[in-house]
C-alpha positions as semicolon CSV with decimal commas, in nm:
position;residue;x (nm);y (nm);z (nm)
1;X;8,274;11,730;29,761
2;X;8,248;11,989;29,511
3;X;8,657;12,063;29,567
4;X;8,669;11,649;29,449
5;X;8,558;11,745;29,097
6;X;8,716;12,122;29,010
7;X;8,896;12,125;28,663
8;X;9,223;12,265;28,692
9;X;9,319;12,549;28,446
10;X;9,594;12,330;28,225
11;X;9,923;12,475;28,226
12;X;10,094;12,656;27,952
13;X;10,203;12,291;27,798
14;X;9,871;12,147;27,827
15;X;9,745;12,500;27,669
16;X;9,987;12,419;27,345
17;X;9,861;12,089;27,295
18;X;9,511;12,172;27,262
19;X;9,575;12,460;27,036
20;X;9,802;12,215;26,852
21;X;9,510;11,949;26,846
22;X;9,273;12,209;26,718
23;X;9,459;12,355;26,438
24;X;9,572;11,987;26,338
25;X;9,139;11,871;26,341
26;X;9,052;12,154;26,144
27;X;9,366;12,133;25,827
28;X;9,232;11,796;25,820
29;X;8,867;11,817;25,805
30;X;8,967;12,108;25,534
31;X;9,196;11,867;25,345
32;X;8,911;11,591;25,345
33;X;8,640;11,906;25,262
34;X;8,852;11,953;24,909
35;X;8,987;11,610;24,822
36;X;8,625;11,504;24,847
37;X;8,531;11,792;24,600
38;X;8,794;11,659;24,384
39;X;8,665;11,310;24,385
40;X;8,348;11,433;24,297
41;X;8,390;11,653;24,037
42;X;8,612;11,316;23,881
43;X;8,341;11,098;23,954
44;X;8,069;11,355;23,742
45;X;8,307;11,438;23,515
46;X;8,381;11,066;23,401
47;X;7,986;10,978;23,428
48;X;7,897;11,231;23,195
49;X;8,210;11,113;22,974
50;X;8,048;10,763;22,954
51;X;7,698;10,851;22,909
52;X;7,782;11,028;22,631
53;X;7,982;10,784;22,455
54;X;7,710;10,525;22,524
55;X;7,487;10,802;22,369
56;X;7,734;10,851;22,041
57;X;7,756;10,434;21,975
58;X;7,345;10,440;22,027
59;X;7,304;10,678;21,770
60;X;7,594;10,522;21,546
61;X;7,392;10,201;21,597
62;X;7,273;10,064;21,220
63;X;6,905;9,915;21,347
64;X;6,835;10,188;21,565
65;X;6,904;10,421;21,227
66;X;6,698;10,168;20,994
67;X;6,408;10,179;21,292
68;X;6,338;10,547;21,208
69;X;6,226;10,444;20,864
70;X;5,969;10,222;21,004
71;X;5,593;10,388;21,103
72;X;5,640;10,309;21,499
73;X;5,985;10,328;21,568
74;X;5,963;10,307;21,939
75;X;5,871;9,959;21,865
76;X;6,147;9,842;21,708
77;X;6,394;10,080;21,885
78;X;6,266;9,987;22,258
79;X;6,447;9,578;22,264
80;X;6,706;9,787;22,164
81;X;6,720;9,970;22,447
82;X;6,671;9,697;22,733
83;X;6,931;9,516;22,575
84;X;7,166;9,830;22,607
85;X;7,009;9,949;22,921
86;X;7,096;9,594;23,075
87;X;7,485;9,539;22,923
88;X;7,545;9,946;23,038
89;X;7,363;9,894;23,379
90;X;7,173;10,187;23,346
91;X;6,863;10,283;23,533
92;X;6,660;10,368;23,199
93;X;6,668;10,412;22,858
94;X;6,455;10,724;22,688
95;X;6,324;10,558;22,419
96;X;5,949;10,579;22,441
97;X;5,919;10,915;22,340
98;X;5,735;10,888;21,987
99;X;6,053;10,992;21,779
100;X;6,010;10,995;21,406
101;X;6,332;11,075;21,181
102;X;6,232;11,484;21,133
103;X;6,165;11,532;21,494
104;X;6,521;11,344;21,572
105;X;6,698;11,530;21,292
106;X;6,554;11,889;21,422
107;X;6,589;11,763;21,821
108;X;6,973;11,687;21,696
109;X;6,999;11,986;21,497
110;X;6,907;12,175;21,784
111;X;7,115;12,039;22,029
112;X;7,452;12,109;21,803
113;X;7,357;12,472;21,736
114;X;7,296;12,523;22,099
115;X;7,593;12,324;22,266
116;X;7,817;12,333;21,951
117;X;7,910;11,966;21,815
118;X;7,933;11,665;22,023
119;X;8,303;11,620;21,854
120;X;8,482;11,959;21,844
């Protein structure tokens, strides 16, 4: 009974094919491997693109600018935010922090001396 199930050695042709087969599997996994890095990289690339220019019109925004003058700003500044938050789809919306217009000016002062300007 054991003679019933013995694997034959496959022949030279059957030999090709499966080195074919294998070298065909792996230039494909290896083509999926980098187009999905591509895709990727796109998909970061264009997240951080959009964040950013959601970030620019925020800042740009007139009663989000006129809020700083006020004594609690978060106040004013956090309907703001939901409203933006909701029309972007966002998760969240940093605006609790207690910002007042020195530590903004110094936080963006910062930021464009140690990334260079948001618009080069």
């Amino acid at each position: 009974m054991s003679k019933l199930f013995k694997l034959k050695r496959p022949g030279l042709f059957g030999q090709m094919v499966l080195l074919v087969l294998t070298v065909l599997i792996l230039c494909i996994l290896l083509i999926i491997i980098s187009f999905s890095s591509i895709i990727d990289q796109m998909i970061e690339r264009t997240t951080g693109q959009q964040a950013l220019t959601v970030a620019e019109l925020v800042a740009e925004n007139d009663s989000i600018i006129d809020a700083f003058d006020a004594e609690h700003p978060a106040q004013l500044i956090q309907p703001i935010a939901e409203k933006l938050r909701e029309r972007t789809g966002a998760l969240y919306c940093n605006s609790e922090r207690g910002w007042d217009r020195a530590s903004f000016e110094s936080a963006y002062q910062n930021s464009i001396t140690e990334s260079g300007p948001i618009n080069p």
